[in-house]
N, C-alpha and C positions, 0 to 999 in steps of 0.2 A: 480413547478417553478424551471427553470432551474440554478445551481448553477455554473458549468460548462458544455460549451460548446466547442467541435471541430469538426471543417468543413475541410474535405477534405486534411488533413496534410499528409504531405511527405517529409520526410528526407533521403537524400542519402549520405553516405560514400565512395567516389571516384567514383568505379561503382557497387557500393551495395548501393540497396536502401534497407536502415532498416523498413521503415515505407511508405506505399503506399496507399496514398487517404483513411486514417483512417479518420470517421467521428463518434463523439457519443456525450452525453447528459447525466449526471447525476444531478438529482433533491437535491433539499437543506434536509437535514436529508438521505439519501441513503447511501447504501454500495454498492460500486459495484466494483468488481471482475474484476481486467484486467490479461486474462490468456493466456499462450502459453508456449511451449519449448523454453530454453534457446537461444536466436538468434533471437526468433520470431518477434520483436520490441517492446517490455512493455518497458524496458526501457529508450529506445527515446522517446516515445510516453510522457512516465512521465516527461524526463526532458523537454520536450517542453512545456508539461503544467505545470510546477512549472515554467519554465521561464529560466532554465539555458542551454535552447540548441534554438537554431532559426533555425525551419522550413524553409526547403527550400520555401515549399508552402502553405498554408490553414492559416484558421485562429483559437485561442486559446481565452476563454474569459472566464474568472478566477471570479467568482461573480459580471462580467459585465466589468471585466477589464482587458486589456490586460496585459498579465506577462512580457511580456519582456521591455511592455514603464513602468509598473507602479507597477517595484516588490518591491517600499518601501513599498507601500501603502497594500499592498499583503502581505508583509511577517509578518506583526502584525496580520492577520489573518490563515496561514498556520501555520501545523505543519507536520515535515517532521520525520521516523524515516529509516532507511536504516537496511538493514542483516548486512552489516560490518559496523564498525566503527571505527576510528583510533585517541586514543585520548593519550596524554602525559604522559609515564610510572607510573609519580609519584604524578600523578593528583587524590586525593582522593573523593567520590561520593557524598557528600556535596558542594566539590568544584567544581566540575562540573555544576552542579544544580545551584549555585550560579553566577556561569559563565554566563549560560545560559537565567537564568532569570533577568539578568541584562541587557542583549539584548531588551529584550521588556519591554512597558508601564507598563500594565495591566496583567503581568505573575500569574499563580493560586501558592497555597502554596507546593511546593515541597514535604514538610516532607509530607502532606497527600496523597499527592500523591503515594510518597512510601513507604507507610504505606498500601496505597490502592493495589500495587502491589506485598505486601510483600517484600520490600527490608530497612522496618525501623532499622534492627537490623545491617544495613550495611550501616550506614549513614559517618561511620569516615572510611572505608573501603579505601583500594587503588582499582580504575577502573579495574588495570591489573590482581587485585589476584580474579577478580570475575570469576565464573564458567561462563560459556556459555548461560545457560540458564538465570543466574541472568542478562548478561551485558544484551543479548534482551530484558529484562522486563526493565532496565535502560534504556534503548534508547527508549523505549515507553513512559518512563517517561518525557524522555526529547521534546519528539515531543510535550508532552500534558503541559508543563511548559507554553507556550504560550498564551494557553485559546485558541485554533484555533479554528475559523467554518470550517476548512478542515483539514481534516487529509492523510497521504498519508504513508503508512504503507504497508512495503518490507519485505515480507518471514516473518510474525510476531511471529510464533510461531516454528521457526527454535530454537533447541537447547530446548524446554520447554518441561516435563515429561507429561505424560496424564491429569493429574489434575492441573496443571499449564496451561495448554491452555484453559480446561473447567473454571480455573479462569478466564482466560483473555477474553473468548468469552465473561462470563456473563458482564466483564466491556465493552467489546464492544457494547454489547446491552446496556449498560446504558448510552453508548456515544451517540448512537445513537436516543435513547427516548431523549435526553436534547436538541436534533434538529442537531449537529455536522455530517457531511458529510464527509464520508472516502470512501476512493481509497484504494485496495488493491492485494497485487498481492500475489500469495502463491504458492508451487506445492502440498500443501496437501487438498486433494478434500472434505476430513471434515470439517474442515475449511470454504472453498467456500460454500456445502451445506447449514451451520450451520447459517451463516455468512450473506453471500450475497442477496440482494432484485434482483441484477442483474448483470449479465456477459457478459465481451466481452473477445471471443476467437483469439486470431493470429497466423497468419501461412505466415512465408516470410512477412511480415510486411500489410499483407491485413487482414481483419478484414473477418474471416471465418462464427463465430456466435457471435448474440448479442441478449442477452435476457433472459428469466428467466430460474432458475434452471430447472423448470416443463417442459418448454419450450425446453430445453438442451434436455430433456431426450425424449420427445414424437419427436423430429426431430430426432432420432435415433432409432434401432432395438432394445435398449436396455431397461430393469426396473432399472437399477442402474445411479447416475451420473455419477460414476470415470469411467464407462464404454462406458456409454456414449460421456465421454469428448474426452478418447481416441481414437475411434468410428469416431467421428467429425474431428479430429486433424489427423487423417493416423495413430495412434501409436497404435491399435488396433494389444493385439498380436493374429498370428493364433495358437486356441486350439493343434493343429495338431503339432505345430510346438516341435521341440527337446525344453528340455531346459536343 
């Protein structure tokens, strides 16, 4: 069952089209992978489906709903976490959280939350004196304050040490067994591997490949996926070449 859907979308920037008759489908509980080089179109692509950007053309349909007539109704069900963030120097990580979950009905418990992320001992903390990897795990927290049935999660384990992503994948799987449907986009191809039921690849804002990891690999000459991917994508270096 389709959780969302896009038909045919195409957004242009003066005379750049970011996004060119993208069309895809991700099913309710799914993770799937929207991949490309920086420029590619993931992030148009995203913000048309969360609702903050209007496609020039195609259409967007968010749990049966359009985002852009009905993003109240929408945004008690998303949950959004971004790579950057920009939040008030002197804004401490309790009061954030409490910010936040004041926004919505039915918000989950914070403290477990980051307790679950490992950020309990940083509850009275100021935002700005967190390390890089803590603030990312904060902004996950914050996406998941909501209770969302969609999650839509950017570069998620930029900034996190080895064992802190293998933390975070194992919470991603437990997002995903409770039926929660995320969107994600990364350049680390462990990650997507580990991660993803399925991917869509961009190049110039057209939709290259769409489809599974196994899938990825056997439409290429390669046995790996990052090889693969690059393979697919033109970024494929040559052996030969100096470096």
């Amino acid at each position: 069952m389709e959780a969302i859907r896009v038909d045919n979308l195409s957004k242009s920037y003066a005379c750049v089209k970011a996004v060119d008759h993208v069309s895809l489908s991700i099913s309710y509980g799914e993770i799937f992978g929207l991949l490309g080089a920086n420029g590619a179109g993931k992030s148009t692509t995203v913000e048309c489906i969360l609702g903050t950007k209007k496609p020039d053309s195609g259409k967007v349909s968010v749990f049966g709903m359009n985002p852009l007539n009905e993003r109240k109704q929408l945004f008690e069900r998303i949950g959004v976490q971004f790579q950057e963030a920009n939040y008030q120097d002197k804004i401490k990580v309790w009061e954030l959280c409490e910010v936040t979950a004041s926004l919505y009905r039915s918000p989950q418990d914070y403290t477990k939350l980051l307790k679950q992320f490992g950020l309990a001992d940083k509850l009275k903390s100021y935002v700005s004196e967190l390390s890089g990897g803590l603030k990312q795990r904060l902004f996950i927290v914050l996406a998941l304050i909501p209770n969302p049935a969609f999650v839509f999660l950017d570069e998620l384990t930029t900034g996190l040490d080895v064992r802190a992503r293998r933390e975070l994948w194992k919470c991603l799987a437990s997002l995903k067994k409770s039926g929660v449907t995320i969107l994600m986009t990364s350049h680390y191809m462990d990650d997507v591997e580990t991660l993803c039921d399925r991917i869509m690849i961009l190049k110039n804002g057209q939709n290259i490949f769409c489809g599974s990891i196994h899938e990825a690999i056997a439409a290429s000459p390669h046995e790996k996926f990052e090889d693969a991917y690059l393979w697919l994508t033109g970024e494929e270096v040559d052996e030969n070449e100096s470096i």
